[in-house]
N, C-alpha and C positions, 0 to 999 in steps of 0.2 A: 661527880658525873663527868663523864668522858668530855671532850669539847668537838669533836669530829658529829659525833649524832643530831649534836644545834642545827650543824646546816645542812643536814639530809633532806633532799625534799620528796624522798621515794613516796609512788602515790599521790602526789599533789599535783592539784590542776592552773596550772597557770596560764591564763588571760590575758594576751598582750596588744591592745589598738595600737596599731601603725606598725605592725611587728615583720612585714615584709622585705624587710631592708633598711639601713640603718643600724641605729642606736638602738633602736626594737628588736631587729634579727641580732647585732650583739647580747643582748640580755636575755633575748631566748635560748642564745647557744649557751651562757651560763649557766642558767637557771634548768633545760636539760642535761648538763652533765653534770647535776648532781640531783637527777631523778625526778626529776618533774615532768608531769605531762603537759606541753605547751598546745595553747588555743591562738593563734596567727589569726588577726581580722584587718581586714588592708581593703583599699578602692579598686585596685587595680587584678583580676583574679588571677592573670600571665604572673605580676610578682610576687604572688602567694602561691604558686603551683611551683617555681624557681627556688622560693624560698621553704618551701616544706620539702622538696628534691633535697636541697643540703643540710638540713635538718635530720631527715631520714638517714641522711649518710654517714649522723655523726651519731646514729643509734638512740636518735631523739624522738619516742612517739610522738604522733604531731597531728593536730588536724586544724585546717582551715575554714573562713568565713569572710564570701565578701560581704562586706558592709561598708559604709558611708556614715560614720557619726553625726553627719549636718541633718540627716535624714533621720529625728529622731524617731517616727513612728516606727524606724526599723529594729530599731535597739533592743527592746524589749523582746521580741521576737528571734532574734541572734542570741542573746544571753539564755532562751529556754531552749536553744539549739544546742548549744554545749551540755546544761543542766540534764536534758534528754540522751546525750551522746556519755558522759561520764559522771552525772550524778552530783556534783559539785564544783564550784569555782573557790578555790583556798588563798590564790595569790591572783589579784588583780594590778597589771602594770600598765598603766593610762599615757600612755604615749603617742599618741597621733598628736600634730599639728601642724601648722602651717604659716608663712610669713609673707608679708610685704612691705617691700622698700618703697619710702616715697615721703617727701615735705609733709609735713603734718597739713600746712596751708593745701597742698595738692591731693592730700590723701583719697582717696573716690570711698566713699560712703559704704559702696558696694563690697569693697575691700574691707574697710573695715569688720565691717559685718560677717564677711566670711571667716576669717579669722579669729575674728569670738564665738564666732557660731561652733567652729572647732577646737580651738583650743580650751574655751571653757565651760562652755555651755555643752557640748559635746562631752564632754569631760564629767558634768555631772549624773548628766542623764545616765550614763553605763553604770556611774559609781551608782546612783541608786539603785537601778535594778538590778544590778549583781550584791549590793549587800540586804534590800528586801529580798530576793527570792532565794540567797546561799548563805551569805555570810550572817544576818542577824538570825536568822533561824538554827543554824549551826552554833551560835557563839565562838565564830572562832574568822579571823581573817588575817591576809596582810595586804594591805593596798599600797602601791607604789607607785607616784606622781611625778613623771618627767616631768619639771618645769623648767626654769633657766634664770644664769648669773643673773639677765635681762631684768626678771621678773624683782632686781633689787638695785638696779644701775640705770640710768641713762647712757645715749650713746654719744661717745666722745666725739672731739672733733675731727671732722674728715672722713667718719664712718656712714655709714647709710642710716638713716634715720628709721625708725621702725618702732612709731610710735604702736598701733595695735597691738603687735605681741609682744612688745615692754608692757601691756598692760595687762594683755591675756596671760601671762604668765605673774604676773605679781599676784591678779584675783587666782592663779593656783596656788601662790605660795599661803595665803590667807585662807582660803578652802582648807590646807591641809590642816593647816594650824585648827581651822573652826572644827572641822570635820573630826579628829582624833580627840579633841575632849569631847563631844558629843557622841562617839560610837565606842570608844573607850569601855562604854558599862557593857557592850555586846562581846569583849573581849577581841576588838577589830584593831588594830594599828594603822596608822594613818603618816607616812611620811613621804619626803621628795627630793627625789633627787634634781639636781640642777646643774646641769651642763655649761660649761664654758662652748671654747671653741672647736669641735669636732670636724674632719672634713668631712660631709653628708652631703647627699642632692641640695637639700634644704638651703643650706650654708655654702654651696659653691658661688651663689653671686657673692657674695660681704668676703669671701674669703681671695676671690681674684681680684676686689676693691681694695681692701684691707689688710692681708695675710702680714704683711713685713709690718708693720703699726702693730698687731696686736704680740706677734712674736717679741718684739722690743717690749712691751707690757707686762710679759709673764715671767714670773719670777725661773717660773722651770723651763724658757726657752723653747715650750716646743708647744702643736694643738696637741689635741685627745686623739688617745690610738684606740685601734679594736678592743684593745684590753680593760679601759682603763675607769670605764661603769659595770663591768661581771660583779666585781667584789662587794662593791657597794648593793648594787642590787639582788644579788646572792644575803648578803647579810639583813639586806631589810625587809625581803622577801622571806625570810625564817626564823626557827626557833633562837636563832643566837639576838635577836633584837627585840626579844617580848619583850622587854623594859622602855624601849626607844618609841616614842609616838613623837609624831610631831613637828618634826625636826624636818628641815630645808638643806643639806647637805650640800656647799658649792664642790663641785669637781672641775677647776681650770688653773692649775698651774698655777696657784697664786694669784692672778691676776687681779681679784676683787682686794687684795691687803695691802695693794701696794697704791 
């Protein structure tokens, strides 16, 4: 069998939270140019209107949704927005999140909480009902779970402390793991990807704290460019990975081997 047709995703609808900018709008422009139909669900509807604008440009059908993952009553009701608009969801990319810096002693509760609220719990609510209403009915799915290096490390010394999403991201890295043998029999795949150091909004505080500290860290010298999550979620996102469940993927330059 040829190996170009594995990662064709002509016809496929892909689902991406937080996909307005970012490491989200990176993987949407992937995962459109090679055929996919991208679903963009973001807080903000200005950076979904911006970001479907250059989407459209690169000949990527594209439709938008604003939603708020913290707000899960809305969830449910967004995912039959899509189901209603193209019929199914094939590739789910769960990417929204959020962080904060601060002393674990100083942490505000409030904070906490919003940040588990989204990155994990937020996190499952979609994963449910996109694979109750698409994918287990279908027997067929890929789900793709930004998580991060975090979610396997502690923060070093002289970095900003960020205990919540060191934690919110490890209960993603265990999720994927729990979640791919249990949907496995549905014919679902379950893996994650996990970011190093990207320059993103997100990451602009730790990276104007930080950036010369972690650059000395990384074996490859440099952060994460535009490029440098497509492949990976192009591959985990299709045909060429039905064997792959499971798996926690680091993408940072080394950093976590050394």
């Amino acid at each position: 069998m040829p190996l170009k047709p594995l990662f064709d995703l002509t016809g496929k609808v892909a689902l991406i939270t937080g996909g307005s900018r970012g490491l989200g709008l990176q993987i949407a422009e992937g995962l459109g140019e090679y055929g996919a139909r991208v679903v963009l669900t973001a807080r903000k509807q200005s950076e979904l209107d911006e970001a479907k604008m250059h989407l459209q440009g690169l000949g990527i059908e594209t439709l938008t949704i604003r939603n708020d993952l913290t707000e899960t009553q809305t969830v449910e009701p967004m995912v039959q927005a899509v189901l209603d608009h193209w019929g199914q969801i094939d590739i789910l990319i769960n990417n929204a999140g959020t962080t904060w810096g601060a002393k674990t002693e100083e942490h505000p509760l409030e904070a906490w909480q919003k940040v588990i609220n989204l990155n994990l719990t937020g996190l499952f609510v979609v994963t449910q009902a996109v694979g109750r209403r698409s994918m287990i009915p279908r027997k067929s799915g890929r789900i793709v779970n930004v998580a991060s290096v975090a979610g396997f490390l502690g923060n070093g010394p002289g970095m900003v402390p960020t205990l919540a999403y060191n934690t919110s991201k490890g209960g993603v890295v265990n999720l994927t793991r729990t979640l791919a043998a249990e949907w496995a029999a549905h014919g679902i795949t379950v893996n994650a990807i996990c970011p190093g150091f990207f320059p993103t909004k997100m990451t602009k505080g730790t990276l104007a704290y930080g950036e010369q500290r972690i650059l000395e860290h990384t074996p490859l010298g440099r952060l994460g460019g535009d490029q440098d999550l497509k492949g990976l979620a192009l591959l985990l996102s299709s045909d060429a990975s039905a064997f792959i469940t499971g798996q926690n993927v680091l993408v940072d330059g080394g950093a976590s081997v050394v």
